[in-house]
C-alpha positions in Angstrom: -7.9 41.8 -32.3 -7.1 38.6 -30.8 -3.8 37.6 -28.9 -3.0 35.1 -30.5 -4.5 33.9 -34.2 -3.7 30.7 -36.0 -4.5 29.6 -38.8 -4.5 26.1 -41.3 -1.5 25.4 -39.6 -0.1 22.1 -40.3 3.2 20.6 -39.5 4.5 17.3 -41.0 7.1 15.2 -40.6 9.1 12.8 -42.8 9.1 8.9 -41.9 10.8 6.2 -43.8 9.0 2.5 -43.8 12.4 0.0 -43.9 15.4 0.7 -45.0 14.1 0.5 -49.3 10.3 1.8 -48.1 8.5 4.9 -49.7 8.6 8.0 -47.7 5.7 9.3 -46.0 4.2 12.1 -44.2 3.3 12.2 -40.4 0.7 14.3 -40.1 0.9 15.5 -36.6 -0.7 18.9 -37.4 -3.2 19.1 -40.4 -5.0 22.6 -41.0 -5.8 24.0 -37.4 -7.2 27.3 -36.8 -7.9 29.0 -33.4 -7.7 32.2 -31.8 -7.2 32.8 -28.4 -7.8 36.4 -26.8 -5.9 38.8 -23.6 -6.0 37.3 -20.3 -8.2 34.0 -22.0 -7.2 30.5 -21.0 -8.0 27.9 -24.0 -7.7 23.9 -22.8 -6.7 22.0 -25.8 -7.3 18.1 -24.9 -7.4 14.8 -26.8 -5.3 11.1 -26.6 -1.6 11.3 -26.3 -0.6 11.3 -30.2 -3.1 13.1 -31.3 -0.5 16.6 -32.3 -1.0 18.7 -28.8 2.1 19.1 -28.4 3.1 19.4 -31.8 1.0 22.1 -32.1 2.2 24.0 -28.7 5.8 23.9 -29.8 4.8 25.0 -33.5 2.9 28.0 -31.5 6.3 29.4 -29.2 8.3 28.5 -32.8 10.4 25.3 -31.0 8.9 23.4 -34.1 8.3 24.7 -37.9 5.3 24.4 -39.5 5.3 23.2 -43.3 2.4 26.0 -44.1 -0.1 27.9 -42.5 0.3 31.3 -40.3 1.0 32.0 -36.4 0.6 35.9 -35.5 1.1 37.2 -32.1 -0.2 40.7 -31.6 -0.5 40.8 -34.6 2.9 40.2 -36.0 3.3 37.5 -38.1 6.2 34.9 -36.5 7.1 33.2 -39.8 9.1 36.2 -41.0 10.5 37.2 -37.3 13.9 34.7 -36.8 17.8 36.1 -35.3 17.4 38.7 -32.8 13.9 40.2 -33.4 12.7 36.3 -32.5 14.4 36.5 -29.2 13.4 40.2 -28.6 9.5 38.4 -28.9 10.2 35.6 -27.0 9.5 37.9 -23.9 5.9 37.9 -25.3 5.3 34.5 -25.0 6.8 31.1 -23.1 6.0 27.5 -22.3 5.8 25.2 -19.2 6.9 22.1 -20.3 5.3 18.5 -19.0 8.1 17.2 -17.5 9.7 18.9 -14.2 12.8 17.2 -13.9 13.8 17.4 -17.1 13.2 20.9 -18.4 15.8 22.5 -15.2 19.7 22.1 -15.7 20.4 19.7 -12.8 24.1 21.7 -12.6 22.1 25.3 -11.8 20.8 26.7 -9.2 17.5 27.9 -8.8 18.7 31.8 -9.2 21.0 30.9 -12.4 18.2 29.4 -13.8 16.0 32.2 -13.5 19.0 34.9 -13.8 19.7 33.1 -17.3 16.2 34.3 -18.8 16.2 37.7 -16.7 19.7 38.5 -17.8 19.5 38.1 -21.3 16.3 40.6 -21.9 16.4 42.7 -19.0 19.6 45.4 -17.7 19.5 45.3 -14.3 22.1 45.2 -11.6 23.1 41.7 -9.6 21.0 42.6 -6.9 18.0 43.7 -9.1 18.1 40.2 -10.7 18.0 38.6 -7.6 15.4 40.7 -6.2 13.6 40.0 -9.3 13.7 36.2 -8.6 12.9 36.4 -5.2 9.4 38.1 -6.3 9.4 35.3 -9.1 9.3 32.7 -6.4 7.0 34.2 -3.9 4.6 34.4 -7.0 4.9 30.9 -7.7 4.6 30.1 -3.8 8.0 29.5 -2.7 10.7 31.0 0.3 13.1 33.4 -0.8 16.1 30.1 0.4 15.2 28.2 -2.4 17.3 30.4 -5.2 20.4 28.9 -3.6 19.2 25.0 -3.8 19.6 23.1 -6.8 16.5 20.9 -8.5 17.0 17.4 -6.6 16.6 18.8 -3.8 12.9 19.7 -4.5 10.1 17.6 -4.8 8.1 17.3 -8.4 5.8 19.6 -7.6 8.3 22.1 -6.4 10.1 21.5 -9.4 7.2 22.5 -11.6 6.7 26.0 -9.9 10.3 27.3 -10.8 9.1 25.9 -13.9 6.1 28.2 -13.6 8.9 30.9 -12.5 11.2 30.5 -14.9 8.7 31.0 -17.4 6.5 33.8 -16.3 10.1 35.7 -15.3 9.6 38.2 -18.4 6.0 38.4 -17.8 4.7 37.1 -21.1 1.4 37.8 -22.7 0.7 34.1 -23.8 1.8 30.6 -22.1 2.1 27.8 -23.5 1.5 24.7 -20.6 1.8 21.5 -22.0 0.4 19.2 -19.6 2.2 20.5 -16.8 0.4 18.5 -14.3 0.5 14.9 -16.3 3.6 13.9 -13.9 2.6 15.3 -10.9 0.6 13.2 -8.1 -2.9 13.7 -8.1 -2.7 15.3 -4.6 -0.4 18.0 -5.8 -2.2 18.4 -9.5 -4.7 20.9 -7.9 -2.5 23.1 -6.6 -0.9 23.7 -9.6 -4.1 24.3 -11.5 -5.0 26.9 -8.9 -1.6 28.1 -9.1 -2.1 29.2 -12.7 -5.5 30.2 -12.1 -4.2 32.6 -9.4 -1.5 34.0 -12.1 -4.0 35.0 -14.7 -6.3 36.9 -12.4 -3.0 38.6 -10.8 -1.3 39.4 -14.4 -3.8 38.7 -17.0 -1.5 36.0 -18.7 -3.0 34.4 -21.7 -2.8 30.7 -21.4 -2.9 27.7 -24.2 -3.3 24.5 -21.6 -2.8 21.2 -23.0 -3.7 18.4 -21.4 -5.4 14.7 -21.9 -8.1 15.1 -18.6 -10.7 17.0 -19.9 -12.1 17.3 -15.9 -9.0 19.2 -15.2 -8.9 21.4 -18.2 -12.8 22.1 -17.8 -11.9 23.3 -14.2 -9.0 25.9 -15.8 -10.1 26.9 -19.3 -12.9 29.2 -20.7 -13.0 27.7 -24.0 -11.9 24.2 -24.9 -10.4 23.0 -28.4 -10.5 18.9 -28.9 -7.9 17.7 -30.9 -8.2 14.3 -32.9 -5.1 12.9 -35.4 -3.5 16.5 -36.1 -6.9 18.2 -36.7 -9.8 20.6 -33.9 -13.2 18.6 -34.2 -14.7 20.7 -31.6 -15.1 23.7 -30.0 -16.9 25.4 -27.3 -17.3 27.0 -23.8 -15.9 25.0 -21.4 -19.0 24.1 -19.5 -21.4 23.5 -22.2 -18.5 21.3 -24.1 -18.6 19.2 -21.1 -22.4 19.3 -20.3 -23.7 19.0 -23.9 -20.5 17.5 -26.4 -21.4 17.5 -29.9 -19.2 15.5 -31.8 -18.7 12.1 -31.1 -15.1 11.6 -29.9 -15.6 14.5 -27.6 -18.0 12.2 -26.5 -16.4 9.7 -25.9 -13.7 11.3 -24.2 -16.2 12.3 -21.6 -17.6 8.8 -21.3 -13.9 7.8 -20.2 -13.6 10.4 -17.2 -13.8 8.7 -14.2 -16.8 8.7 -12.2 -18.4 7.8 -8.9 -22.0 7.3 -11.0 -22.2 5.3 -13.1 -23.1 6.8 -17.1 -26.5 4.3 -16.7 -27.5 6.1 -13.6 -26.7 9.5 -14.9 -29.3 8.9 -18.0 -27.0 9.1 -20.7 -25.5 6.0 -22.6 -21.8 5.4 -23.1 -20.5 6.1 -26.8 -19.0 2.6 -27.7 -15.8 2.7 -29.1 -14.9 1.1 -32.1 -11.1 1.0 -32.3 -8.0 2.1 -31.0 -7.1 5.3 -33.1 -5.7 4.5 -36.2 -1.9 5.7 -37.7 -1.4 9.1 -38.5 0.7 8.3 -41.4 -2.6 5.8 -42.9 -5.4 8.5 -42.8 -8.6 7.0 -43.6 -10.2 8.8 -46.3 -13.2 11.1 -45.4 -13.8 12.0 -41.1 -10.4 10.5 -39.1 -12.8 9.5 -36.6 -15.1 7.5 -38.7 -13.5 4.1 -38.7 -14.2 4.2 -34.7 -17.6 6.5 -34.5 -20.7 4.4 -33.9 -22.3 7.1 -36.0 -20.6 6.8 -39.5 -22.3 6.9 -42.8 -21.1 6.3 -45.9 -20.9 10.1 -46.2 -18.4 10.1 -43.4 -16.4 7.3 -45.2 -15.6 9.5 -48.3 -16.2 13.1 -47.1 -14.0 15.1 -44.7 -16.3 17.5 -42.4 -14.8 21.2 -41.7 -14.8 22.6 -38.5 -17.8 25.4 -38.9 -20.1 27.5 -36.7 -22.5 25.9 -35.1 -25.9 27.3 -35.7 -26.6 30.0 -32.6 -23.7 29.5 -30.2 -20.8 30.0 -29.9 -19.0 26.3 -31.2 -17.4 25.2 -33.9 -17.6 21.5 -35.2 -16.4 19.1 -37.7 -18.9 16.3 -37.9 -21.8 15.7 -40.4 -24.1 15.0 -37.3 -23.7 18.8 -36.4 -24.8 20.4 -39.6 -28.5 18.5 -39.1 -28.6 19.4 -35.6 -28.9 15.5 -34.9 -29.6 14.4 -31.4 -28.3 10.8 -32.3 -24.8 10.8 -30.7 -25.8 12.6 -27.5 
């Protein structure tokens, strides 16, 4: 049984055109289904807007989702809420993007680990603090830091007692949304190994969101690409990368920088049509038609399911899949 299984999740959200306008729907979140297994990391990438994070926060219930079903070990988390909710919040916890705003600037670093390891764990003063020391040697840092407060570390520093803070009940499942998108490049990496060295040590479950495909190819074993609320493709992280099937992932690719030119490399850039268009205005049919360069009309009035892929292991929602079309490669 898998970890963690979602499925047709969808969460929407109310928005109001003027002050006399119609109500309509936001669809950040529109039918997703995944599954993610013990001790598996699963990159989930697309353009900022397109629902990651939407769907990260409706995973660790910090958003609600207007249908579909999230079970963790096989409980289902729409009927756990009060005390049984917080009671399973030790099974699972999120790294959020931004380091200086997810600490309490008036904590220290101890209170703001002793605040998670207090509330779900009965252990003496001195056991929590021992507790916290091992959380920050884990995480890479001296012992002398549980008495500083955040502005006196550096981003990157900030974003391991994140890391601590976090992994302080030892969850089986993290959610990292884009914990590395406001960090410099230089200290990026070590994060990313950071969390590579935590799995192997405790077998921790990851969901990593992030925009940079290269850095969520160098992390994840599978890889889920997200377009306006819905998965269009999935796969292995090395063959998504080597061999993308559905257009957008494509292009995605196409926009990772490179020292070699796409020419040089053999393979033609996709060309993109458009920006992507509003979540609230869905085209009819594929949401990525009105900017693939492979649309038919089929496209135009038919929405493709995210299926099996004939003899792998990938999923994909585009017509071009079904006939095992070499066009968009």
């Amino acid at each position: 049984m898998p970890l963690l299984e979602v499925e047709d999740l969808a969460v929407y959200y109310p928005v109001k055109s003027g002050i006399w306008g119609k109500k309509k729907m936001l669809k950040a979140v529109d039918g997703v289904s995944f599954t993610i297994e013990r001790g598996e990391t699963v990159g989930l990438v697309g353009e900022s807007g397109c629902g990651k994070s939407t769907l990260g926060r409706a995973v660790v219930k910090l958003e609600e989702p207007c249908r579909g079903a999230i079970r963790l070990d096989g409980v289902d988390m729409a009927s756990v809420k009060g005390s049984r909710l917080r009671k399973m919040r030790q099974k699972f916890q999120m790294i959020f993007q931004d380091p200086y705003g997810s600490l309490n600037p008036r904590m220290t670093v101890f209170a703001a680990l002793d605040e998670v390891i207090s509330l779900h764990r009965k252990l003496s003063p001195e056991e929590r603090r021992a507790q916290a020391v091992e959380l920050l040697e884990l995480v890479g840092l001296p012992p002398e830091a549980l008495d500083r407060y955040p502005h006196q570390f550096s981003g990157g520093q900030r974003q391991r007692i994140g890391i601590a803070r976090a992994l302080a009940l030892e969850p089986d499942l993290v959610v990292a949304d884009e914990p590395v998108s406001a960090l410099d490049v230089s200290v990026q990496a070590s994060i990313v190994n950071l969390l590579e060295d935590i799995q192997k040590k405790r077998g921790t479950a990851f969901l990593f969101i992030a925009h940079d495909l290269a850095v969520v190819e160098h992390i994840s074993n599978r890889i889920l690409v997200m377009y306006l609320g819905n998965i269009v493709e999935e796969a292995p992280a090395h063959e998504l990368v080597a061999e993308p099937l559905h257009p957008y992932t494509r292009m995605l690719i196409d926009a990772i920088p490179l020292l070699t030119p796409a020419s040089e490399r053999g393979k033609t850039a996709s060309p993109v049509a458009a920006e992507a268009v509003s979540q609230i205005e869905l085209p009819s049919g594929c949401p990525f038609h009105p900017r693939c360069p492979h649309a038919t009309e089929r496209c135009r009035n038919e929405k493709p399911q995210l299926l099996p892929v004939r003899n792998s292991k990938r999923r994909c929602a585009c017509f071009l899949c079904e006939t095992g079309s070499e066009e968009q490669r």
